[in-house]
C-alpha positions as CSV (number, residue, x, y, z in Angstrom):
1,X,192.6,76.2,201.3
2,X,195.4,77.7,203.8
3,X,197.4,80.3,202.5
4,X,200.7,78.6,202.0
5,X,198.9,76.3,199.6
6,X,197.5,79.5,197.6
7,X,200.9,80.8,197.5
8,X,202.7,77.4,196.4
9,X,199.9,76.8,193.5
10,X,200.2,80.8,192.7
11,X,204.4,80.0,192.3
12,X,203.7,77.1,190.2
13,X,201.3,78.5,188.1
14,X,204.0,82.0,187.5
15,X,206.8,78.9,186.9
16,X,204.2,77.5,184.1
17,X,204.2,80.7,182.6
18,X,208.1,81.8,182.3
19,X,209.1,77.9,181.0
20,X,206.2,78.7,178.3
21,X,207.6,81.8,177.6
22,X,211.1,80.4,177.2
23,X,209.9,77.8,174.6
24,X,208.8,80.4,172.6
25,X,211.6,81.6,172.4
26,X,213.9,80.6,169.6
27,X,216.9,80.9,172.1
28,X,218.3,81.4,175.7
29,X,217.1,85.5,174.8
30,X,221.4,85.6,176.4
31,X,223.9,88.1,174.4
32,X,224.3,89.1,170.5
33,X,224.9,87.3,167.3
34,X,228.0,86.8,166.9
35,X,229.1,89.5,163.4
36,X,230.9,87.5,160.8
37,X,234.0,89.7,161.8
38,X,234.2,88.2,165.3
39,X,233.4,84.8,164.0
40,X,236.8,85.3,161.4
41,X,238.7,86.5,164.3
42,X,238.0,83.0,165.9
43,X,238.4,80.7,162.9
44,X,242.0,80.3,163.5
45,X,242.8,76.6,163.7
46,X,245.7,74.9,162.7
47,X,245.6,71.5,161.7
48,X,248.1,68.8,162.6
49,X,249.7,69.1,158.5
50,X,250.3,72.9,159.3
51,X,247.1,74.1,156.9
52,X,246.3,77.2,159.0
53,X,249.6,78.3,159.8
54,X,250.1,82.0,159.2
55,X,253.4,83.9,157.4
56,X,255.7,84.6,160.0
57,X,259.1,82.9,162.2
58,X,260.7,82.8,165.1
59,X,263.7,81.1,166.7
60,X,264.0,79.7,170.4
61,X,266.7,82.7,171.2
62,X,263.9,85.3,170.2
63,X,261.2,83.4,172.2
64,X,263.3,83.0,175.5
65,X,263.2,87.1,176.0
66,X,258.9,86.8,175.2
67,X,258.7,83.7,177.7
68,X,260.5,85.6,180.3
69,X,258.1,88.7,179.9
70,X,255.0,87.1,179.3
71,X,254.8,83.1,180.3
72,X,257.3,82.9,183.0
73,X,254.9,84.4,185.8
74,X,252.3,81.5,185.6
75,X,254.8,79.3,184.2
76,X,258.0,79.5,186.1
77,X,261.8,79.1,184.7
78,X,262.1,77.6,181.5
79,X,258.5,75.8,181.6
80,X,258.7,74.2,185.1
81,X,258.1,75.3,189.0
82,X,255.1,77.7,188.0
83,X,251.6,77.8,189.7
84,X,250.3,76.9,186.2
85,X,250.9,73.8,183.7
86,X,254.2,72.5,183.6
87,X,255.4,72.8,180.2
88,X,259.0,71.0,180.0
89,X,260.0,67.7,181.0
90,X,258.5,64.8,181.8
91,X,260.1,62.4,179.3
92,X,259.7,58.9,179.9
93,X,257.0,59.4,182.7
94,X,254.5,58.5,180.8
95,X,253.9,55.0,181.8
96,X,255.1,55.3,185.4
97,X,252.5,56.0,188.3
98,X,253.5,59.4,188.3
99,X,253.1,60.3,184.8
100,X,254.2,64.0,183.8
101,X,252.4,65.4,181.0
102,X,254.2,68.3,179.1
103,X,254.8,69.4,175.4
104,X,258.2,67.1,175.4
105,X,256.6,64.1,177.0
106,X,253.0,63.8,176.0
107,X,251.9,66.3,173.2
108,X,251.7,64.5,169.7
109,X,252.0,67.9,167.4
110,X,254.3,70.9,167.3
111,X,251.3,72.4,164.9
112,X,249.0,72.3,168.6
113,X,251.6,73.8,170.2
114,X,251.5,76.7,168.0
115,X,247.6,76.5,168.1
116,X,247.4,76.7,171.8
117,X,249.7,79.3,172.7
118,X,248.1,81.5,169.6
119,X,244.6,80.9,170.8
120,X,244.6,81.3,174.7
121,X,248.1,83.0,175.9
122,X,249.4,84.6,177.4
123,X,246.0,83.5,179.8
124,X,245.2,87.8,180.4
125,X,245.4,88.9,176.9
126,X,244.7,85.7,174.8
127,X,245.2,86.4,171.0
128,X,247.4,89.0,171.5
129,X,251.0,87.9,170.7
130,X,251.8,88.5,166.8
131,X,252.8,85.5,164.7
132,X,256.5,86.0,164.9
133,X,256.1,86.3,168.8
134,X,253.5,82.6,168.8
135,X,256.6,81.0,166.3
136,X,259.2,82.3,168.5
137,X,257.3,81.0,171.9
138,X,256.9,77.9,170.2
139,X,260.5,77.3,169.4
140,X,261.5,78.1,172.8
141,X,259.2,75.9,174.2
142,X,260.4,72.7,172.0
143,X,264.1,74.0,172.5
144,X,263.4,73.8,176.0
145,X,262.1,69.8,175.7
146,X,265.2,69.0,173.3
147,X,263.3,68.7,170.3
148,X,264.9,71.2,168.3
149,X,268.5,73.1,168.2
150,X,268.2,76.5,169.9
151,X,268.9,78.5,166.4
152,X,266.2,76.2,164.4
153,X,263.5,78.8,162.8
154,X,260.0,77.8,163.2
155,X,257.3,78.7,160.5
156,X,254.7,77.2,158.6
157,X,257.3,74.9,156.7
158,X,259.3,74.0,159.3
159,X,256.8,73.5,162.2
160,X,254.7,70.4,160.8
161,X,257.9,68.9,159.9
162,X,258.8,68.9,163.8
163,X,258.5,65.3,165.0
164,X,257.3,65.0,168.9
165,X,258.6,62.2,171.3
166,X,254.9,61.1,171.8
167,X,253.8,61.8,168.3
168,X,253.6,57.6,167.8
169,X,251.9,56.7,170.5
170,X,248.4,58.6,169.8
171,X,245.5,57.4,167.2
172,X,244.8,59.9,165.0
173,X,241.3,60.0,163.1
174,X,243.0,63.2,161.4
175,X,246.0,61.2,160.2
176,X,243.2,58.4,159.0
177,X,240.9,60.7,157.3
178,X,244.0,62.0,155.2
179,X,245.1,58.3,154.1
């Protein structure tokens, strides 16, 4: 037997070995358990009905001075011409070849609005915008789309009553489940 074939079985054999270690295993042996803490600090959905929505309000005025400072960067002037999502406009586009999907055109839910942005922005600090500042955002950001009046206050009444552009053009096993 040649060398290279002693060193080719040796590697198989040493291959054998780690996958039978990792099966023992009772997982990828990668990071920490999660503490319920960090779990809670997750568990923050909000459904399409508004259940989830924390106290708090904000108005589209409010949200245009937090858009400028935080969201304007990777999203440009009021939601369009950034390097990131376009976030305003779009209406009507839907069906074209050129479709342009935004929170006024193609989102079916104010509620995921207020999800999103709460959950993941601003992209380098995620979670770190209080709930007056994710309301005020949020109104700005439907202001901006002509959904609401620029003085409407957003909060966890007022949000789920917000009815989208695209809202009737989505099937909805949520809306189904609650029939």
């Amino acid at each position: 037997m040649s060398m290279h074939e002693v060193v080719a079985r040796m590697g198989c054999a040493a291959l054998v070995l780690l996958a039978g270690a990792a099966l023992a295993q009772e997982g990828p042996g990668l990071g920490v358990p999660a503490t319920p803490e960090q779990v809670a600090g997750w568990a923050i959905s909000i459904e399409p009905d508004g259940a989830g929505l924390p106290p708090g309000s904000g108005t589209a005025a409010g949200g245009a001075e937090i858009y400028r400072v935080k969201c304007l960067a990777c999203h440009g002037a009021e939601g369009a011409g950034g390097p990131n999502d376009r976030l305003v406009g779009g209406q009507g586009t839907l069906a074209s070849a050129a479709p342009v999907r935004t929170v006024g055109s193609y989102w079916p839910y104010a509620t995921t609005l207020f999800d999103y942005i709460r959950r993941a922005m601003p992209f380098v600090q995620p979670q770190s915008l209080t709930n007056d500042e994710t309301y005020a955002l949020t109104a700005y950001l439907l202001y901006l789309n002509g959904i609401i009046e620029q003085g409407e206050a957003m909060n966890a009444r007022t949000l789920p009553r917000v009815v989208m552009p695209n809202h009737d053009n989505f099937v909805s096993a949520y809306e189904d489940s609650a029939k």
